[in-house]
C-alpha positions in Angstrom: 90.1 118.8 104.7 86.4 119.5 106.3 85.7 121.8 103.2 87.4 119.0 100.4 85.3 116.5 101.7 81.9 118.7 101.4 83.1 119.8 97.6 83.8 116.2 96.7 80.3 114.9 98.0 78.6 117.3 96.2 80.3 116.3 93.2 80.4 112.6 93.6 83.6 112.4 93.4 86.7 110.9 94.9 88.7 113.6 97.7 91.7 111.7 96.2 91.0 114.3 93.4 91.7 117.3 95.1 94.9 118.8 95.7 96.4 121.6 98.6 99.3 122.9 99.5 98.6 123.1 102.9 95.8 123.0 105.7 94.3 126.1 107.3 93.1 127.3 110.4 89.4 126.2 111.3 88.6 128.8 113.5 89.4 131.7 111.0 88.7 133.3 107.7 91.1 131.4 105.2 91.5 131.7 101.8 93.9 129.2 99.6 94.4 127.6 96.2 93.2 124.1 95.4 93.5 121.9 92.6 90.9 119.5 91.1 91.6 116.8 88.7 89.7 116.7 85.8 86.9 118.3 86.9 85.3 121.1 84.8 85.0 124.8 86.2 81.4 124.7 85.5 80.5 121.7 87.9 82.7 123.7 90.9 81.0 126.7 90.1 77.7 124.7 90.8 79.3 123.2 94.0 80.3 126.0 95.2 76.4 127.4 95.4 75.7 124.2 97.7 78.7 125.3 100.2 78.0 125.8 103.8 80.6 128.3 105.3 82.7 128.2 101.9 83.0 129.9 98.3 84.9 128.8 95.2 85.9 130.9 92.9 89.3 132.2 90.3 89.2 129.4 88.4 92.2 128.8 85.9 93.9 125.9 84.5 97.2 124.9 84.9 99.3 121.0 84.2 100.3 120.3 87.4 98.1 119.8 90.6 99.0 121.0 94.3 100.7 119.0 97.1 101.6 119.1 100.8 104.9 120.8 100.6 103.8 123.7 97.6 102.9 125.9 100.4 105.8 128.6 100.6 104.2 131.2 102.7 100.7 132.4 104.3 100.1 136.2 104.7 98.0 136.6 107.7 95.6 139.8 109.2 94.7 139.7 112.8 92.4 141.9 115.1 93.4 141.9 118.8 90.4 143.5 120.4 89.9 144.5 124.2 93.8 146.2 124.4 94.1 146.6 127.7 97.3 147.7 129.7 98.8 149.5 127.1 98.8 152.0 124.5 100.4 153.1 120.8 102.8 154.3 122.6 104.1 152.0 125.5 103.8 149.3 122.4 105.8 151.4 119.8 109.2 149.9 120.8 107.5 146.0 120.7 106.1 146.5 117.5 108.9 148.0 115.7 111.4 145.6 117.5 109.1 143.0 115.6 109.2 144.6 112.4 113.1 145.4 112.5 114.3 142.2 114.5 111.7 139.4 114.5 110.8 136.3 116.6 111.9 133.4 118.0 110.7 130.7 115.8 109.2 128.5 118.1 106.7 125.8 117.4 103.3 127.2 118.3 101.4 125.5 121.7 99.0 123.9 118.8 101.6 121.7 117.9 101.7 119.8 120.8 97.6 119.5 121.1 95.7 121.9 124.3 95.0 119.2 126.7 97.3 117.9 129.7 98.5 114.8 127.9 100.9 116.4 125.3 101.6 115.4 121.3 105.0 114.9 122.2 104.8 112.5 124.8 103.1 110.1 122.9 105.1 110.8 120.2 108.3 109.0 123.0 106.3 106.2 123.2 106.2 105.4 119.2 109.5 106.5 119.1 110.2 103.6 121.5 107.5 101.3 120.0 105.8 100.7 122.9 102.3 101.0 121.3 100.5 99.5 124.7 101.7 103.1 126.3 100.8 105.0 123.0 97.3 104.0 122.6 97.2 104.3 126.6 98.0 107.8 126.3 95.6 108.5 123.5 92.6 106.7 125.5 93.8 108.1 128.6 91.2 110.3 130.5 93.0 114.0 130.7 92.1 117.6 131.7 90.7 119.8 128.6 88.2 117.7 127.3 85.1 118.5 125.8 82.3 116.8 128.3 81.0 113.9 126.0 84.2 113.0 124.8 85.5 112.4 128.5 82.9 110.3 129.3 84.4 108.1 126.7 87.4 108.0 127.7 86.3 107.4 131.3 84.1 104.8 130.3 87.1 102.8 128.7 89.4 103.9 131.6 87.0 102.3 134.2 85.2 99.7 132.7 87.7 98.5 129.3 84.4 98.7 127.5 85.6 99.5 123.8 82.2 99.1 122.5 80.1 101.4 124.7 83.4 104.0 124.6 83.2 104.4 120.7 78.9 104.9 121.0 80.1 107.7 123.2 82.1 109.5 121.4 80.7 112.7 119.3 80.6 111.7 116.0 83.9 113.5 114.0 85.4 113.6 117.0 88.9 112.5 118.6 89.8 110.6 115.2 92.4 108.3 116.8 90.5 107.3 120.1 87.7 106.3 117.4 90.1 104.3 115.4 92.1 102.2 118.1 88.3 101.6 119.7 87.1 100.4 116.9 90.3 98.0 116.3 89.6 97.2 119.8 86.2 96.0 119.1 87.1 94.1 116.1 90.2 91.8 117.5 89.9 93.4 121.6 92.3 95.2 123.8 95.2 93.4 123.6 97.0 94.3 119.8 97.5 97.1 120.6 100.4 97.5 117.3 97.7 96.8 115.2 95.1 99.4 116.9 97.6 102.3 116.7 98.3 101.3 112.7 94.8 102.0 112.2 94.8 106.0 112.8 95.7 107.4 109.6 99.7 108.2 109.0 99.9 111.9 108.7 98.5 111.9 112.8 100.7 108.7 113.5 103.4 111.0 112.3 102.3 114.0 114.0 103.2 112.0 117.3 106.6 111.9 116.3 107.2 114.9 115.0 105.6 116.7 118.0 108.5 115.0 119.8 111.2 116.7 117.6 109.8 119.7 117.7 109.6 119.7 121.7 113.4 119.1 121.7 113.5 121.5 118.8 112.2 124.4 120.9 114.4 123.0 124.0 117.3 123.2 122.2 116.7 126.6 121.0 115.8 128.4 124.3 119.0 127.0 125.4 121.0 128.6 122.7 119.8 131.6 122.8 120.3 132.2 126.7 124.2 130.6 126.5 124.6 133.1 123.4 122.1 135.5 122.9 120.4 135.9 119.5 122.4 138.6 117.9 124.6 137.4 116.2 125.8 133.7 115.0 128.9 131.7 117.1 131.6 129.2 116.5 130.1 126.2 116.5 126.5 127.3 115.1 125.3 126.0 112.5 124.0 128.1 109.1 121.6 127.8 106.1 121.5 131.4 104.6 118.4 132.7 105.2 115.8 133.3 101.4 112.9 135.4 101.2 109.4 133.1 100.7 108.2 134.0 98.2 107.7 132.4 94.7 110.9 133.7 93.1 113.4 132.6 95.8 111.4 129.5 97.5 113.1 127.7 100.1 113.9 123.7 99.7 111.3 121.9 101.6 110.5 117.9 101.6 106.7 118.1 101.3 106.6 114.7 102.8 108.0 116.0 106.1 105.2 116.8 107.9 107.6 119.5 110.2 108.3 121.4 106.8 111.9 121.9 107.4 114.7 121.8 105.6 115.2 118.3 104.7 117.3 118.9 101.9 119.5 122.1 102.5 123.0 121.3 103.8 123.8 123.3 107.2 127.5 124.9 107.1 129.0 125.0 110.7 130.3 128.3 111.6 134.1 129.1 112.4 136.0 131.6 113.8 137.1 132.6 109.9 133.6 132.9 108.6 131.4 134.2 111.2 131.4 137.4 109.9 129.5 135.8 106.7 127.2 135.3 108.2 123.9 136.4 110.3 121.3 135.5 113.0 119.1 134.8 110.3 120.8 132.6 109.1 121.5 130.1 112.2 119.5 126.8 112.1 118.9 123.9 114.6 118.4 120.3 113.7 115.1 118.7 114.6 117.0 115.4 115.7 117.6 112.6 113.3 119.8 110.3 111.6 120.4 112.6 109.1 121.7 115.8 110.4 124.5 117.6 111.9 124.4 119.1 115.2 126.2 122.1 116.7 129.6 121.9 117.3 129.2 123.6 121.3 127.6 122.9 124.1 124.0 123.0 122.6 125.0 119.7 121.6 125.4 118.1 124.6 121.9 119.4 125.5 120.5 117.6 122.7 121.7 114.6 123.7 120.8 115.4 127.5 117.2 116.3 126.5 117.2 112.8 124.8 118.3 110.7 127.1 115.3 112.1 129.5 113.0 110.5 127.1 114.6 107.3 127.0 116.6 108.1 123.5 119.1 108.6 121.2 119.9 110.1 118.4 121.1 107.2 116.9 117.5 105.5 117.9 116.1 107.6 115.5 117.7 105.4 112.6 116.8 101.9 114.4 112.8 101.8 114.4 111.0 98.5 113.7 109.1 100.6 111.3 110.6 102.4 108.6 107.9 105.2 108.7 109.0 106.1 112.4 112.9 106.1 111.5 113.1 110.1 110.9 115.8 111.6 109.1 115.5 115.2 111.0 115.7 118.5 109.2 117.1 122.2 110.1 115.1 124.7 111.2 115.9 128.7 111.3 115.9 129.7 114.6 114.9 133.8 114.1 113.2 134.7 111.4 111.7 138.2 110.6 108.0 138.7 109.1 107.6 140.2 105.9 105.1 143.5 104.9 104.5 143.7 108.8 102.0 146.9 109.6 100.4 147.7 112.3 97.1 150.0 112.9 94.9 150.9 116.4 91.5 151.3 115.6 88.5 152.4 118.3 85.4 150.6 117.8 81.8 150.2 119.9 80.0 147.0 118.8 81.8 143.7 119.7 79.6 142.2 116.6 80.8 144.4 114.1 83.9 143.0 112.2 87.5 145.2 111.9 88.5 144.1 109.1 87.6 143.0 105.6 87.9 139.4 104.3 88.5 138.8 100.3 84.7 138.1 100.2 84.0 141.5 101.5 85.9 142.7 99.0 84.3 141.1 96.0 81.4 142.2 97.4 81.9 145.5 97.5 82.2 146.5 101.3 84.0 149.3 102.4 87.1 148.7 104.6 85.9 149.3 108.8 87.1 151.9 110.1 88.0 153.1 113.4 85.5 155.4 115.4 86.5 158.4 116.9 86.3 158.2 121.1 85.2 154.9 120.3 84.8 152.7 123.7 87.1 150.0 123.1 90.7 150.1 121.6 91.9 146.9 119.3 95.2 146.9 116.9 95.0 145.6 113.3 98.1 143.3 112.3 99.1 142.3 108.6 102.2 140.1 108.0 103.7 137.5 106.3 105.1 134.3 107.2 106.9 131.3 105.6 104.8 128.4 105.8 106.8 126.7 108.9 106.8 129.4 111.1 103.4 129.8 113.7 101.6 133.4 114.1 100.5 132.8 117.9 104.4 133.1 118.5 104.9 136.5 117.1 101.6 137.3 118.9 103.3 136.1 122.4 106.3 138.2 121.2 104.1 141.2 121.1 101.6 140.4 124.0 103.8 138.7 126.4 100.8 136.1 127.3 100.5 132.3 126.7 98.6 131.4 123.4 97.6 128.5 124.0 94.0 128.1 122.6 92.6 127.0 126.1 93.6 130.0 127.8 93.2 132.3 125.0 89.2 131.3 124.6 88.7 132.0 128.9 90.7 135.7 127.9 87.5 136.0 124.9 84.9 134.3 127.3 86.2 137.3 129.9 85.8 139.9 127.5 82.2 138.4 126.6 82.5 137.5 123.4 84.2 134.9 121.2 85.0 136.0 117.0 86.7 133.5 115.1 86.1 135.8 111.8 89.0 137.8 112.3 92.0 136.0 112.3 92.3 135.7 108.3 95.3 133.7 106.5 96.4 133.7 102.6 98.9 131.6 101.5 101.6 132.0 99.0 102.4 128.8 97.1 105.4 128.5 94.9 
């Protein structure tokens, strides 16, 4: 959104104009499509010379322009440098058990935001329309802050000072605190409905789906240690599993901000037609009032999980606010990555990348490659993913570590340096 915003000034035009099919990774070497409405190839090739941190380029025409939901898959390449603790061949049976088995397809730490004061718990609280706790939460002084924007909060915590807060706070920085402070200034503290309507709907949203997706991955730890993940069970429920990719794309609502299966109907398995089917192809709901849950006892965790919260599952179709009633989805509970390789590489010079972006390559520059007796050991990973399922958990799969971004940046700050050039992601739309 960061780069739309810098074509569309340059242009003078309206980001209304511009079209994706999915967001990408800031800290990372991304590549995707966009669309731009009636705007001549010639003007973005001028843009594109004004870029800071971006280039434009393939230009074609087409009749229709992207859209959140388009996105079918994203094929990433990632450099683990500083191996420690293990070798090509202690890590043979990991990697290969990736490549033949796959992952658990968790929602990745990022979903739920890196400070103490999760997504997900906020997301109970609109849920439950109690916007006094919501906005509460969001103002709410919490380990993990950057420095300046802590001093805001604190300010506001101690003092209820909405005015002097918002001067605080870095400018771009912590979107809805800015929002509800600003509400707060306008009318003061005490709407607090109206305050949380102002922060723009996809991150309203985001609150709530955090919430399904923390009884999402509940639910699914929970069904994998009463049954395994081998093989599907009576009472599981099943979408067959598709490949990604263009010519078999999978059903997605692409105003669902969980990109799930919104659509697909989930067949329950029986004792007769279990054989039909595999673990790739079981599903959980993301609760709603749309959905079926399974017919054994992971259903009676659902509704446990819930009723910690404060909730039902029939809440979930009784919201005030029709924007907040969510109709749930399905969710594939193992999947497998496609095209995964794996290489080790020896290398000397922290600075020195590992790996070639598609910008190296249109310039020219020769793939790195790894030096013999080289002082440091890293492995190369390629692999693609459908666009709902989060690379940091196939990493955790591999490295057995949390990957959280807090804890992963004191792991780089130990190793005494922090690359974000090397983490690279394409994406597939269909």
């Amino acid at each position: 959104m960061d780069m739309i915003q810098q074509i569309a000034r340059q242009l003078r035009a309206s980001p209304r104009l511009f079209g994706m099919a999915g967001t990408k990774d800031k800290r990372a070497v991304t590549v995707q499509r966009c669309s731009a409405f009636h705007i001549d190839h010639k003007r973005l090739i001028w843009a594109s010379r004004k870029l800071r941190g971006a280039r434009l380029g393939n230009y074609s025409y087409g009749a229709s322009e992207l859209k959140l939901g388009d996105l079918t898959g994203n094929q990433f390449q990632i450099i683990l440098r500083h191996v420690h603790g293990a070798d090509a061949e202690s890590l043979l049976p990991v990697l290969e058990g990736i490549r033949s088995m796959g992952f658990i397809n968790y929602y990745g730490m990022q979903r739920f935001g890196t400070q103490s004061i999760s997504s997900h718990i906020i997301g109970v609280a609109v849920l439950k329309a109690d916007w006094k706790e919501a906005v509460d939460l969001i103002l709410k002084p919490r380990v993990g802050d950057r420095k300046e924007v802590h001093k805001a909060r604190q300010e506001f915590y101690d003092n209820g000072d909405a005015k002097k807060a918002l001067a605080m706070l870095p400018e771009k920085a912590a979107l809805a605190e800015s929002c509800i402070l600003r509400q707060y200034i306008k009318t003061g503290t005490t709407d607090h409905a109206v305050a949380f309507a102002t922060i723009p709907r996809n991150l309203r949203l985001m609150y709530a789906h955090a919430y399904q997706s923390y009884i999402w991955n509940s639910a699914v730890s929970e069904r994998i240690r009463l049954f395994g993940m081998s093989a599907p069970v009576p009472g599981d429920l099943v979408i067959p599993a598709k490949d990604y990719c263009k010519d078999s794309s999978t059903e997605e609502d692409a105003s669902d901000v969980n990109n799930v299966k919104t659509h697909a109907k989930a067949t329950l398995v029986t004792a007769e037609n279990v054989d039909q089917y595999t673990i790739y192809d079981v599903v959980l709901p993301l609760p709603g009032w749309d959905v079926n849950y399974p017919e054994h006892e992971v259903e009676g965790i659902y509704r446990t999980l819930m009723q910690k919260s404060g909730l039902t599952q029939s809440d979930m179709a009784k919201h005030p606010l029709k924007e907040y009633r969510l109709s749930g989805g399905y969710r594939h509970m193992v999947i497998k990555p496609r095209d995964f390789t794996y290489e080790w590489m020896r290398y000397n010079d922290d600075t020195l990348p590992l790996a070639r972006s598609d910008s190296d390559i249109i310039e020219g520059r020769h793939e790195p490659e790894s030096i013999d007796f080289g002082e440091h050991v890293a492995l190369k990973l390629k692999f693609g993913l459908p666009s709902s399922a989060y690379a940091t958990m196939l990493l955790r799969e591999l490295m057995r570590k949390e990957t959280a971004s807090s804890h992963q940046t004191t792991l780089s700050s130990e190793a005494g340096y922090v690359r974000s050039d090397e983490a690279q992601k394409t994406e597939c739309t269909g």
